[in-house]
C-alpha positions in Angstrom: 122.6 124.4 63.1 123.6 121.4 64.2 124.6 117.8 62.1 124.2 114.2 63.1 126.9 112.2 62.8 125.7 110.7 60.0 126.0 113.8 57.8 129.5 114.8 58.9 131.0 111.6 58.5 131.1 111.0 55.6 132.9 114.3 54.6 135.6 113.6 57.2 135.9 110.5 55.5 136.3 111.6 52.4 139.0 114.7 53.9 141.0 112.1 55.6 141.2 109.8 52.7 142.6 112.8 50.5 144.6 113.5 53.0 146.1 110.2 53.2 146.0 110.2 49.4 148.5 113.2 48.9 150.8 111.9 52.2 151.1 108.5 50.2 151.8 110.5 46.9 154.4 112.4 48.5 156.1 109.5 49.7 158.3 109.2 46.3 157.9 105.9 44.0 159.8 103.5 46.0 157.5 104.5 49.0 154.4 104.6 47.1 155.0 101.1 45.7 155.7 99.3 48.7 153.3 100.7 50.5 151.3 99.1 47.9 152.5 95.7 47.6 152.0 95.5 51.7 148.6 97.3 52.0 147.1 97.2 48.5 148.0 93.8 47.1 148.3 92.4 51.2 151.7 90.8 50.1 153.7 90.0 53.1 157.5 91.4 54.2 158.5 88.2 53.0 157.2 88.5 49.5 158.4 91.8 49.1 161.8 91.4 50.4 161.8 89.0 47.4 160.3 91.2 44.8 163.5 93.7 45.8 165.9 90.9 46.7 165.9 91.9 50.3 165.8 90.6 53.8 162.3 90.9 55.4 164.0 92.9 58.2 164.7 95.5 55.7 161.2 95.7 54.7 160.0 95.9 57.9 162.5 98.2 58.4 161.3 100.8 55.2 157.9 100.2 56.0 158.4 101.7 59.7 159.7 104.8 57.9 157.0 104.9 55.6 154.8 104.9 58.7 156.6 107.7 59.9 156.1 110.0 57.5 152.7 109.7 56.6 152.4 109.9 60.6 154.0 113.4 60.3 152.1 114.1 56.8 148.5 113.6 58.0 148.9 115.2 61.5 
């Protein structure tokens, strides 16, 4: 039997975000937050190199590792 797109995506959907959810989780507190301040509450590297009373190069910096992992994590 086959399913229209329309049926399967939305249980992708719902795999990848959980997915996503657990590589986010695992990404330890410091991770988890600032991937919250940048993506959640749409601060920019700016703000949050204030909020941790860095530069905005070592922001970008975290964030690329962030990227990374969940990269590796989701794969």
């Amino acid at each position: 039997m086959r399913h229209s797109v329309e049926d399967v995506a939305p249980w992708t959907w719902n795999l990848q975000l959980e997915t996503l959810r657990k590589a986010v989780d695992g990404l330890g507190d410091q991770g988890r937050d600032l991937v919250e301040l940048r993506y959640g509450r749409g601060l920019t590297m700016e703000e949050i190199g204030t909020i941790y009373g860095v530069s905005k190069a070592a922001v970008s910096k975290r964030l690329k590792k962030l990227h990374e992992q969940l990269r590796g994590s989701v794969k």
